[in-house]
VOLUMDO-34342 format. One record per residue: residue in three letters; x, y, z of N, C-alpha, C in turn; residue number from 1. Coordinates in Angstrom, 1 decimal. Layout:
// VOLUMDO-34342
(rec 'ALA' (X Y Z) (X Y Z) (X Y Z) NUM)
...
// end
This chain:
// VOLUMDO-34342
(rec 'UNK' (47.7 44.8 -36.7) (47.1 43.7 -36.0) (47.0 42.5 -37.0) 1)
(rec 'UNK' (47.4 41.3 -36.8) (47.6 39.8 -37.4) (46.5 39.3 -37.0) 2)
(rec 'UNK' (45.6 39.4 -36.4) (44.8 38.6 -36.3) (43.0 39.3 -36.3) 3)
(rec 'UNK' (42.2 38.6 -36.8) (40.4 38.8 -36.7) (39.6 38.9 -35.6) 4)
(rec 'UNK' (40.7 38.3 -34.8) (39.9 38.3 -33.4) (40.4 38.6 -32.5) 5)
(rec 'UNK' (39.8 38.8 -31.0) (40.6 39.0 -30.0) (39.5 38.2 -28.6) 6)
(rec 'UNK' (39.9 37.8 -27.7) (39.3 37.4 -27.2) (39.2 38.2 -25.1) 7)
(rec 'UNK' (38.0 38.2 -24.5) (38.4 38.8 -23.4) (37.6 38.0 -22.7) 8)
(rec 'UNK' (38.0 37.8 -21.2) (37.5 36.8 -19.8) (36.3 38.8 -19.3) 9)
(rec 'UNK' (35.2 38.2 -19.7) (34.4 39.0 -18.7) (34.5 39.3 -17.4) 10)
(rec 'UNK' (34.0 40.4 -17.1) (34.1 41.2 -15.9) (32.3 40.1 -15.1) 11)
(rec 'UNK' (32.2 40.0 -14.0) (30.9 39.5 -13.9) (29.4 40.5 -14.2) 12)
(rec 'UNK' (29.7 41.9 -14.4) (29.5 42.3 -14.2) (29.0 43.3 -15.8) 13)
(rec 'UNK' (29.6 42.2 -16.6) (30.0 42.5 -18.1) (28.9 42.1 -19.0) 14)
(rec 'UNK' (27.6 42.7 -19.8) (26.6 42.1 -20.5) (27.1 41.9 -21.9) 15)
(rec 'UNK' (27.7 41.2 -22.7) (27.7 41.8 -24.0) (27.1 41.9 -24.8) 16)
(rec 'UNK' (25.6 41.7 -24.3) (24.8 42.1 -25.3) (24.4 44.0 -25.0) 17)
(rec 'UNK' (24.8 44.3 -24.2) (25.0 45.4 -23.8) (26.6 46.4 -24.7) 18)
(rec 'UNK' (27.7 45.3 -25.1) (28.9 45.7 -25.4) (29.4 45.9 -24.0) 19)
(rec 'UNK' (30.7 46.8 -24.2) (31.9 46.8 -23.0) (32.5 47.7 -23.4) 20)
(rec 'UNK' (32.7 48.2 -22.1) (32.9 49.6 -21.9) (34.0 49.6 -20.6) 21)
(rec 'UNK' (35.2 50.3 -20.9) (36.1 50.3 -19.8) (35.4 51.4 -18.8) 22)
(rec 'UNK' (35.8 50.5 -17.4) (35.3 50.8 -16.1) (35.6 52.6 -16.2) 23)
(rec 'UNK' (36.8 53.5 -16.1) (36.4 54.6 -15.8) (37.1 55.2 -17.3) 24)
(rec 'UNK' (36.5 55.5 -18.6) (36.6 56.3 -19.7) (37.7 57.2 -20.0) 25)
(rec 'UNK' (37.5 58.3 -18.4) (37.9 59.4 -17.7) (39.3 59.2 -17.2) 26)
(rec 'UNK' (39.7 58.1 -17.0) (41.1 57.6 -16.1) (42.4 58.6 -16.8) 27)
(rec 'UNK' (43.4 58.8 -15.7) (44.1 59.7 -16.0) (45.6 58.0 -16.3) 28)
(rec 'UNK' (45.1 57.2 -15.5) (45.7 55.7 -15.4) (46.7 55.7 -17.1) 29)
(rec 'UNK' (47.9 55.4 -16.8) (49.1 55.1 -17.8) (48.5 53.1 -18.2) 30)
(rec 'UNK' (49.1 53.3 -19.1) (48.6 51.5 -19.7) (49.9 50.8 -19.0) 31)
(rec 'UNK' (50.9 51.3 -18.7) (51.5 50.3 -17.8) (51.2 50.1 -15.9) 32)
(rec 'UNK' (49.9 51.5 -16.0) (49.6 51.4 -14.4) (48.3 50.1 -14.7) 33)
(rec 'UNK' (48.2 50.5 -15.6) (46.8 49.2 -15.8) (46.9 47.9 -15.5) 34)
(rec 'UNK' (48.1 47.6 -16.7) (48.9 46.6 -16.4) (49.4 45.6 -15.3) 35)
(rec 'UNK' (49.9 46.6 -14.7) (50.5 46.5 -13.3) (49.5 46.0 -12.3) 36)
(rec 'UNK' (48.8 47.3 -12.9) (47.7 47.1 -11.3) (46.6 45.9 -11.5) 37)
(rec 'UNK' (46.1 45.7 -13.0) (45.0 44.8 -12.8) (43.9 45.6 -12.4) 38)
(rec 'UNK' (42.9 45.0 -11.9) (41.5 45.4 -11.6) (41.8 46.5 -10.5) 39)
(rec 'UNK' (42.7 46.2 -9.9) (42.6 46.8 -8.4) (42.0 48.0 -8.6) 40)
(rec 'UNK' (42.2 49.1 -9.9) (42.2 50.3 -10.5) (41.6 50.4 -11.5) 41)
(rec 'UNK' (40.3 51.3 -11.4) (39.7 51.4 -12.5) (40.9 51.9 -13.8) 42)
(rec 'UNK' (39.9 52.1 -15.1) (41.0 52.6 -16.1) (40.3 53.0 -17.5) 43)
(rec 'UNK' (41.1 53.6 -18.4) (40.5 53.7 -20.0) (40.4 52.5 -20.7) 44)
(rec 'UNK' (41.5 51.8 -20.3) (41.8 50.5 -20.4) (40.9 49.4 -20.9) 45)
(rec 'UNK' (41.1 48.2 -22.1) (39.8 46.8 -21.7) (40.9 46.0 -23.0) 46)
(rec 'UNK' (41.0 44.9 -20.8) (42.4 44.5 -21.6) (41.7 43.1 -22.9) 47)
(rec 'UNK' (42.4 42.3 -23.8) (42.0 41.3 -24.5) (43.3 40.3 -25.3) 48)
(rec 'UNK' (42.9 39.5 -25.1) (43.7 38.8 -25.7) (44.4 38.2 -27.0) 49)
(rec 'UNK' (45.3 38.1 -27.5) (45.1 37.8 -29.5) (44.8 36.3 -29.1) 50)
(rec 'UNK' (45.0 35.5 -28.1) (44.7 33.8 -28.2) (43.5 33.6 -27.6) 51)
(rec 'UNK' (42.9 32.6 -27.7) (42.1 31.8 -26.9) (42.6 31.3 -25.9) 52)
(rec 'UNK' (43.4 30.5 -26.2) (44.1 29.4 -24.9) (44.6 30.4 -24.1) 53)
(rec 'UNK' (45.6 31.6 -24.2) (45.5 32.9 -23.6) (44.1 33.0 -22.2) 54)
(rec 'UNK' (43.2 33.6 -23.2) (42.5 34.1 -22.3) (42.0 32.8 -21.3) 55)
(rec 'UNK' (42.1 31.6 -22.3) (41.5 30.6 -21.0) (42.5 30.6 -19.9) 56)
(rec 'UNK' (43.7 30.5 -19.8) (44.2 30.6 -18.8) (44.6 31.7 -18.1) 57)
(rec 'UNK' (44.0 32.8 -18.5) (44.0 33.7 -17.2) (42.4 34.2 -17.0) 58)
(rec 'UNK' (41.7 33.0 -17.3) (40.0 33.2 -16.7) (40.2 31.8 -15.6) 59)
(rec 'UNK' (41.4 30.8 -15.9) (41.6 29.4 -14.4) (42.2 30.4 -13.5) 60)
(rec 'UNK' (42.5 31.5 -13.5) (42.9 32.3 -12.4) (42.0 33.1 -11.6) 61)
(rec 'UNK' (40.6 33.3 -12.2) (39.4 33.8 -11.5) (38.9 32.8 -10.4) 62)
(rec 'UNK' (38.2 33.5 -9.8) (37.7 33.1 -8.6) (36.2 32.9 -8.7) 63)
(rec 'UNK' (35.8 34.0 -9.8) (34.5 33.9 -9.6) (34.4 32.5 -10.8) 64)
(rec 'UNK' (32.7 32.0 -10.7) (32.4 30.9 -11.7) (31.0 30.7 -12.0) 65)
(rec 'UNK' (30.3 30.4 -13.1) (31.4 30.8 -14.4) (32.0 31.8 -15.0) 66)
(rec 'UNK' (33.2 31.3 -16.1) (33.5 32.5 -16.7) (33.3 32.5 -17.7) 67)
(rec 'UNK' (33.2 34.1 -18.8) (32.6 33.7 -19.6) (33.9 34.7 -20.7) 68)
(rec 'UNK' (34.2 34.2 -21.5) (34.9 34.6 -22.8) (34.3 34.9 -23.8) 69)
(rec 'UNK' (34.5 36.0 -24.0) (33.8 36.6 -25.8) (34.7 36.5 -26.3) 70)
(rec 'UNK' (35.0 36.6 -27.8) (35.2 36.8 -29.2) (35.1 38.0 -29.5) 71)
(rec 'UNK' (35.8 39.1 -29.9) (35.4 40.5 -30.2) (36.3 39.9 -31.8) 72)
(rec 'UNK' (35.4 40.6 -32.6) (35.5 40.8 -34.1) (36.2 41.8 -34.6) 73)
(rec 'UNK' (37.2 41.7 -34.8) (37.9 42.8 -35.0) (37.9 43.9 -36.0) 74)
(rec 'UNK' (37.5 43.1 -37.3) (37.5 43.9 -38.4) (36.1 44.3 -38.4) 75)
(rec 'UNK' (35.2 43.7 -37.3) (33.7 44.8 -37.4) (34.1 45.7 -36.7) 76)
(rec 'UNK' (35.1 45.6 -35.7) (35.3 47.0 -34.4) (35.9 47.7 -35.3) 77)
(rec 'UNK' (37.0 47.6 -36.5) (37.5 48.9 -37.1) (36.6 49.3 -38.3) 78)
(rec 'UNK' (35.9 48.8 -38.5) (35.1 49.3 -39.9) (33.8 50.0 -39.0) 79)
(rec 'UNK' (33.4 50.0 -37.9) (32.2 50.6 -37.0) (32.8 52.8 -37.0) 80)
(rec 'UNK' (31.9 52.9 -36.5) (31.9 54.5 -36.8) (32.1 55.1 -35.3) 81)
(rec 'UNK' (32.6 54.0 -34.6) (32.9 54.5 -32.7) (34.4 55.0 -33.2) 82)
(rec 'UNK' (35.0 55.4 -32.1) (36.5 55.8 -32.1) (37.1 55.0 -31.4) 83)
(rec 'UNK' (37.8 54.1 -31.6) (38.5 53.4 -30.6) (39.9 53.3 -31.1) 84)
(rec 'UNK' (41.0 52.8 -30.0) (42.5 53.0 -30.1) (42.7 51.2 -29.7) 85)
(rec 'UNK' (43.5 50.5 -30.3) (44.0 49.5 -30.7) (45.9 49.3 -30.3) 86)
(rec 'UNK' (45.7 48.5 -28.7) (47.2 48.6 -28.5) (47.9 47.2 -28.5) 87)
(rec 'UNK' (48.5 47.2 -29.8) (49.1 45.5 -29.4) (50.5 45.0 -28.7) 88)
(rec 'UNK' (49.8 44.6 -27.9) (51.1 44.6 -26.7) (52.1 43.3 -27.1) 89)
(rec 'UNK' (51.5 42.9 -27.9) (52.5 41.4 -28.6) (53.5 42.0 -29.6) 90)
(rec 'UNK' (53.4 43.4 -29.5) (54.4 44.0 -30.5) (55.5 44.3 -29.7) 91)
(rec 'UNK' (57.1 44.0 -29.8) (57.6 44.3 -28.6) (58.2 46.0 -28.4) 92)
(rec 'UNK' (58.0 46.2 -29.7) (58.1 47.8 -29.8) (57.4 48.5 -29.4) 93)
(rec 'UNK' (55.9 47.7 -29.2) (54.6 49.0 -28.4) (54.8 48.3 -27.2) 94)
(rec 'UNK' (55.2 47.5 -26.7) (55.5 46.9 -24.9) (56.7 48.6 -24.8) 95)
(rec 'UNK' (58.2 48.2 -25.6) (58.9 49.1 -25.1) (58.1 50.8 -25.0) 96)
(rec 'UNK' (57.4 51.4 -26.0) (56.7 52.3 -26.0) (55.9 52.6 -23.9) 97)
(rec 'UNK' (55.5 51.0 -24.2) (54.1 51.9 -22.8) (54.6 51.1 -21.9) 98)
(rec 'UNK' (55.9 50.2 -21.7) (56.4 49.6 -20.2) (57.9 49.6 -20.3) 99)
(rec 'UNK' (58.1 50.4 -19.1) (59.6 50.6 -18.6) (60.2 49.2 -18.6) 100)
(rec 'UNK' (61.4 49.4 -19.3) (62.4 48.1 -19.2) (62.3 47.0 -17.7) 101)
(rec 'UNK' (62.5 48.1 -16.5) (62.5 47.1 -15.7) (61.1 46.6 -14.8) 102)
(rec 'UNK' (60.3 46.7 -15.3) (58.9 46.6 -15.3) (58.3 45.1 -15.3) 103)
(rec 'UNK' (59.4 43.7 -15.1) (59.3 42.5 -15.2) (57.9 42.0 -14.8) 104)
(rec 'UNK' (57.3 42.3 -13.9) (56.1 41.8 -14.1) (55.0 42.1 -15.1) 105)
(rec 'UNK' (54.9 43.0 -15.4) (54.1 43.9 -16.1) (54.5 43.5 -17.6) 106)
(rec 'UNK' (55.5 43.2 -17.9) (56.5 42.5 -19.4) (56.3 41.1 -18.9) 107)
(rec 'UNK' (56.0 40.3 -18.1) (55.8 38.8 -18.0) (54.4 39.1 -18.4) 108)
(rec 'UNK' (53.8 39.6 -17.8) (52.1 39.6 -17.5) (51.1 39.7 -19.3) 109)
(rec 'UNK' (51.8 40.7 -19.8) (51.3 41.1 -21.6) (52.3 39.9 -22.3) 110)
(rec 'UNK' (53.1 39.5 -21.6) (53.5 38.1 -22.7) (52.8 37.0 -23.0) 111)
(rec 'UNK' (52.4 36.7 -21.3) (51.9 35.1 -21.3) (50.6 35.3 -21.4) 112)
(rec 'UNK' (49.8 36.1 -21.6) (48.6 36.4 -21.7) (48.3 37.2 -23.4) 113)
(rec 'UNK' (49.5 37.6 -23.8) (49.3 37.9 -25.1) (48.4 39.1 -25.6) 114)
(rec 'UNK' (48.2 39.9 -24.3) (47.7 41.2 -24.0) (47.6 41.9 -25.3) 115)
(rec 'UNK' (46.4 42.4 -25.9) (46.1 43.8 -26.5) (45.0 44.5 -25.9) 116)
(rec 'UNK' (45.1 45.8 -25.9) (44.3 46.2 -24.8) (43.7 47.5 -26.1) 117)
(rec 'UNK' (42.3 47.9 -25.6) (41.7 48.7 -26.5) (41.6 50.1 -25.7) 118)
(rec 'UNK' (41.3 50.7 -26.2) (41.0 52.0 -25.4) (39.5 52.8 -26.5) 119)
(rec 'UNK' (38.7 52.7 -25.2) (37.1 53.3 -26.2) (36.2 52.0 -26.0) 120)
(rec 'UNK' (35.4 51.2 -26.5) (34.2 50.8 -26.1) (34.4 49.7 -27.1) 121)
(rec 'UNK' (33.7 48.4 -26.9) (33.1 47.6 -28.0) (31.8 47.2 -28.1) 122)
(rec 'UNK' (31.2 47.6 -29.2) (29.8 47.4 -29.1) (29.4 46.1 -29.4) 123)
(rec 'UNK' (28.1 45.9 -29.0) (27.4 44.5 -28.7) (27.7 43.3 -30.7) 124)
(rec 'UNK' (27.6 43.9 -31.3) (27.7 43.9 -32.5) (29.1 42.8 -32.8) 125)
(rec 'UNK' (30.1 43.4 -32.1) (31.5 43.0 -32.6) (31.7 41.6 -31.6) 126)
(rec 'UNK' (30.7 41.1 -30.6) (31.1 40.4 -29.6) (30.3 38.8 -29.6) 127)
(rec 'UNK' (30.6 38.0 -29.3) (29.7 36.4 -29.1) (30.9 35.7 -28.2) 128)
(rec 'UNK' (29.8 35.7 -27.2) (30.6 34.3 -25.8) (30.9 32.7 -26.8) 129)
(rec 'UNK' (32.0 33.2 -26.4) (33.0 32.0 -27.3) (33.2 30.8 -26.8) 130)
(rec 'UNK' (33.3 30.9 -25.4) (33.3 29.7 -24.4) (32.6 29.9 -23.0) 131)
(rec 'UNK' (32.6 29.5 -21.9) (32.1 29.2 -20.7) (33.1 28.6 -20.1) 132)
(rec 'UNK' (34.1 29.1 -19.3) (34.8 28.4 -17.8) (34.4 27.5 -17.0) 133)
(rec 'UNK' (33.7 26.8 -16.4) (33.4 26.4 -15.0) (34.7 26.3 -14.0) 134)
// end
């Protein structure tokens, strides 16, 4: 990982003073069905972004308002004593790993968004709302 931070467009539903926790833990869900599917489908999944400008434009694609973007800290999430798995999808060797070649959406979608996606939890600790959408 190249970068300190990562940033993610909250769920509405998302406290971070609470931390964040993917919707279903348990998911049997592949990281390219995540991908693919988006929200539609719960997952182990919690996708984030390495940019800012990243995540702000795929929070102008929400519907709900406001939105809210955290900051997750990265080197407090790996120095913490939780277990968590770290996927960077900007690497094009972990894209080929977890998305089939002809998977064009799903390979557009972790580009322009600049997709790393975590697997496991981030606690309230590693997180601060970075911006506000309207």
């Amino acid at each position: 990982m190249d970068t300190n931070f990562l940033y993610r467009v909250l769920r509405p539903d998302e406290v971070p003073e609470f931390g964040i926790n993917a919707e279903d833990p348990f998911s049997q869900r592949t990281l390219e069905e995540h991908i693919s599917y988006g929200s539609r489908y719960s997952s182990k999944f919690i996708s984030t972004s390495k940019s800012l400008e990243a995540a702000i434009s795929f929070a102008s694609m929400s519907r709900n308002r406001p939105v809210r973007i955290v900051r997750i800290d990265v080197t407090k999430l790996m120095s913490g004593s939780h277990c968590i798995q770290i996927i960077d999808l900007t690497n094009p060797y972990v894209v080929n790993e977890h998305i089939s070649m002809d998977n064009h959406i799903a390979r557009n979608w972790v580009d322009k968004f600049q997709e790393v996606v975590i697997v496991g939890s981030i606690p309230p600790q590693c997180l601060k709302i970075e911006i506000v959408v309207q």
